[in-house]
Kinemage of the C-alpha trace (Angstrom):
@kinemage 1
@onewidth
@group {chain A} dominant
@subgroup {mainchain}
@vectorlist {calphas} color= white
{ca unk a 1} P -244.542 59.705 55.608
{ca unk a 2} L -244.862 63.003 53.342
{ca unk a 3} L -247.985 61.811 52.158
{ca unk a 4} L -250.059 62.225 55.326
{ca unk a 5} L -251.280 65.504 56.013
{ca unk a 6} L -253.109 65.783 58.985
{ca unk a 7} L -256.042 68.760 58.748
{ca unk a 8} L -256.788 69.292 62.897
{ca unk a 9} L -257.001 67.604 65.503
{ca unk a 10} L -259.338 67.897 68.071
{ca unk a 11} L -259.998 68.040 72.042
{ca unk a 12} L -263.371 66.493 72.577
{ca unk a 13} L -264.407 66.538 76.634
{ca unk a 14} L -266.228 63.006 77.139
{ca unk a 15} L -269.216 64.355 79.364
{ca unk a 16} L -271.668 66.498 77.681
{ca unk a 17} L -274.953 67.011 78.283
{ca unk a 18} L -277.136 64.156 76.794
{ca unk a 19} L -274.844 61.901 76.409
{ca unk a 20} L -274.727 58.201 78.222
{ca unk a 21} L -272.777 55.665 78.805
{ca unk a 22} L -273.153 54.139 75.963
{ca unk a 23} L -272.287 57.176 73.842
{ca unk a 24} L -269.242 57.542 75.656
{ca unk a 25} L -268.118 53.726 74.733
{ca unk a 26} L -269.140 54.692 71.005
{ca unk a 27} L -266.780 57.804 71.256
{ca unk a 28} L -263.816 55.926 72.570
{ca unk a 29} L -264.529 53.624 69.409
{ca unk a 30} L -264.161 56.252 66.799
{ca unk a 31} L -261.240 57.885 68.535
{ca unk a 32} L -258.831 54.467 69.060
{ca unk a 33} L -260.200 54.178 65.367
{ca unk a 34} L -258.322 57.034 64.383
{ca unk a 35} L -255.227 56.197 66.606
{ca unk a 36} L -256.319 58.812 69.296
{ca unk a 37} L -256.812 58.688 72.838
{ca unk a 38} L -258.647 59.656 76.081
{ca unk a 39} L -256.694 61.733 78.983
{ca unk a 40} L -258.209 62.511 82.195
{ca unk a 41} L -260.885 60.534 84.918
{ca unk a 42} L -263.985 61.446 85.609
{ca unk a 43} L -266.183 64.619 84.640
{ca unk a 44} L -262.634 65.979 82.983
{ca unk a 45} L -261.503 63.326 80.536
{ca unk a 46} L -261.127 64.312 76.895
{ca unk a 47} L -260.540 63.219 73.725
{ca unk a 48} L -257.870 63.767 72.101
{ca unk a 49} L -257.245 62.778 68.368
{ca unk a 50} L -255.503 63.997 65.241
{ca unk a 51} L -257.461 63.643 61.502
{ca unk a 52} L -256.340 63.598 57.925
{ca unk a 53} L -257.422 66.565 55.845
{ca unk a 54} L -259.421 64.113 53.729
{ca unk a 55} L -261.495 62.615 56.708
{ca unk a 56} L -262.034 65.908 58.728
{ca unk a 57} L -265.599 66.119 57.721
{ca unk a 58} L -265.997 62.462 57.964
{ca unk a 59} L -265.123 62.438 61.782
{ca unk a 60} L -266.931 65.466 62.656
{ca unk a 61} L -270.011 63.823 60.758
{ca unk a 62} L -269.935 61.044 62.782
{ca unk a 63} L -268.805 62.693 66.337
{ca unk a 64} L -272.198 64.711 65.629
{ca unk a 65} L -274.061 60.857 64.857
{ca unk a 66} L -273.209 59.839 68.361
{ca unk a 67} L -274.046 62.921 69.853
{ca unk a 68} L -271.021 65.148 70.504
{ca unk a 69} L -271.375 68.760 69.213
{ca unk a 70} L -268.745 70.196 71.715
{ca unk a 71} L -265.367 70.283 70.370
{ca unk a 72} L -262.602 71.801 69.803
{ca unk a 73} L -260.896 71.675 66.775
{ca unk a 74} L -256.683 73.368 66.290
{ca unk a 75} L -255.702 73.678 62.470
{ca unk a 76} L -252.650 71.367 61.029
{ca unk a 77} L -252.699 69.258 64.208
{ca unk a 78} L -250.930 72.182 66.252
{ca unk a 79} L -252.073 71.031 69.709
{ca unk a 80} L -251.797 74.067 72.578
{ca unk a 81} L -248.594 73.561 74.654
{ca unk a 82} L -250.406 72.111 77.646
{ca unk a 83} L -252.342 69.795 75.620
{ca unk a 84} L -249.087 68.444 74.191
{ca unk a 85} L -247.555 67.717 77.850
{ca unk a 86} L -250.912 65.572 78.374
{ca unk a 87} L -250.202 63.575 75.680
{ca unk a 88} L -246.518 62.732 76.482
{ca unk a 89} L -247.509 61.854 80.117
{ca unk a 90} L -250.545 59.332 79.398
């Protein structure tokens, strides 16, 4: 377990502008891919997922291929306390 390292994690909201349906299944893809998940219904789910240091740029390369350039991103996985209670609940 001492060898993972995890660089960020970030809180993506689902709906942005100019992105479909099908850009939203492609987003829930890449984030089970990476052992995250989705909170929320509606116009406030989110992302939220936690990346290795060596496959930060990797995941932000290919969030920005499917069309999702809003994020945000919290050094060494350190998720805000609120954020964290989301996660325990769903």
């Amino acid at each position: 377990m001492s060898e993972i390292s995890f660089g960020s994690s970030y809180k993506i909201p689902v709906s942005q502008w100019g992105i479909n349906n099908t850009k939203k299944i492609q987003l829930k893809s890449l984030v089970s891919s990476y052992a995250g998940k989705i909170c929320g219904k509606g116009q406030d789910s989110f992302a939220l997922v936690s990346v290795q240091d060596k496959k930060d740029m990797g995941f932000i390369r290919k969030l920005r291929k499917i069309g999702y350039f809003q994020f945000e991103m919290f050094e060494n996985s350190e998720f805000p306390q609120n954020l964290k209670n989301l996660l325990q609940i769903h």
